[in-house]
C-alpha positions as CSV (number, residue, x, y, z in Angstrom):
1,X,19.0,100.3,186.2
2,X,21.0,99.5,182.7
3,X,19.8,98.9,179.5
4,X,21.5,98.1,176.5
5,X,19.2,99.9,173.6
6,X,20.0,98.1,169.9
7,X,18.5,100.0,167.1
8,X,18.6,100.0,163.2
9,X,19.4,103.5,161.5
10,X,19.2,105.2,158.2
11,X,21.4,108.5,157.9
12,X,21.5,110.8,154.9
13,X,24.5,113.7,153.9
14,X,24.8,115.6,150.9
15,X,27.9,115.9,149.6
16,X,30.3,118.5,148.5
17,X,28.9,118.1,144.6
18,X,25.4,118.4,145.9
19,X,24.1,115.1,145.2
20,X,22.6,112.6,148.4
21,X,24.2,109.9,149.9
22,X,22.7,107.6,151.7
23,X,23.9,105.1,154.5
24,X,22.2,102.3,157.4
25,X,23.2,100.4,159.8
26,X,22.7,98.5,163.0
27,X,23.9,100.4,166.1
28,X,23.5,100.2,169.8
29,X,23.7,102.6,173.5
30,X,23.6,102.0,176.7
31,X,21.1,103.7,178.9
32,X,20.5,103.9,182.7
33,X,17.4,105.3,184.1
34,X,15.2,104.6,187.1
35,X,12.3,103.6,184.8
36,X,11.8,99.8,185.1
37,X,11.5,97.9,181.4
38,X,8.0,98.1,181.2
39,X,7.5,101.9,181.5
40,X,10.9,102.1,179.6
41,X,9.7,99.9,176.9
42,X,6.4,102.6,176.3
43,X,8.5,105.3,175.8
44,X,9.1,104.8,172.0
45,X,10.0,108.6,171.5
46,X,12.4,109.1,174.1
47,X,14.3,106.2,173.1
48,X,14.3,106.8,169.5
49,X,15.5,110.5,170.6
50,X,17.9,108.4,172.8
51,X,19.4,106.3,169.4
52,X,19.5,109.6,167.7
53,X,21.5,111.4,170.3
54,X,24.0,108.2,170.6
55,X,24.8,108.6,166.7
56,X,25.1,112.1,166.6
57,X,27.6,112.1,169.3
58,X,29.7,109.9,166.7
59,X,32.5,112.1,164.9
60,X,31.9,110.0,162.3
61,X,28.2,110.9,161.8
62,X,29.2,114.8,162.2
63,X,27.7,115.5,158.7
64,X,24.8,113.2,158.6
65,X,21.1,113.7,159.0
66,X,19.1,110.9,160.9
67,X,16.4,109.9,158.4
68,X,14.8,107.2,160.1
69,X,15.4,105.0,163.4
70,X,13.9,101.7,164.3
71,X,14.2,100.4,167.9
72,X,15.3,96.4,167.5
73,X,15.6,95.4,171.0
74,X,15.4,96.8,174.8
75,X,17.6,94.7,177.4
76,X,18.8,94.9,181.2
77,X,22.6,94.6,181.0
């Protein structure tokens, strides 16, 4: 089955004169499991390891730390 997994994110970096920037955003992966929705839906950990996996893949997010993830919403596709 597939699932579209919509998340909210906060990211920190420090930066090359050593102070912290900070950044957030909405963001979004697709998933597909044999879990049905219910038993997906209890697995808060894995998914938020999920979200955090899907933005670290992002070249753009090479240099950021996750600081925090919030799963928004769990849906077939």
């Amino acid at each position: 089955m597939k699932y579209l997994l919509k998340f909210k994110f906060e990211a920190l970096k420090v930066t090359k004169s050593g102070s912290i920037k900070g950044s957030n955003g909405d963001a979004e992966c697709e998933i597909e499991t044999h879990f049905n929705l219910e038993e997906l839906q209890n697995k808060k950990e894995d998914l938020m390891q999920l979200a955090k996996y899907s933005l670290m893949s992002n070249n753009k997010m090479k240099h950021w730390n996750i600081s925090k993830i919030e799963i928004e919403n769990l849906s077939f596709i």
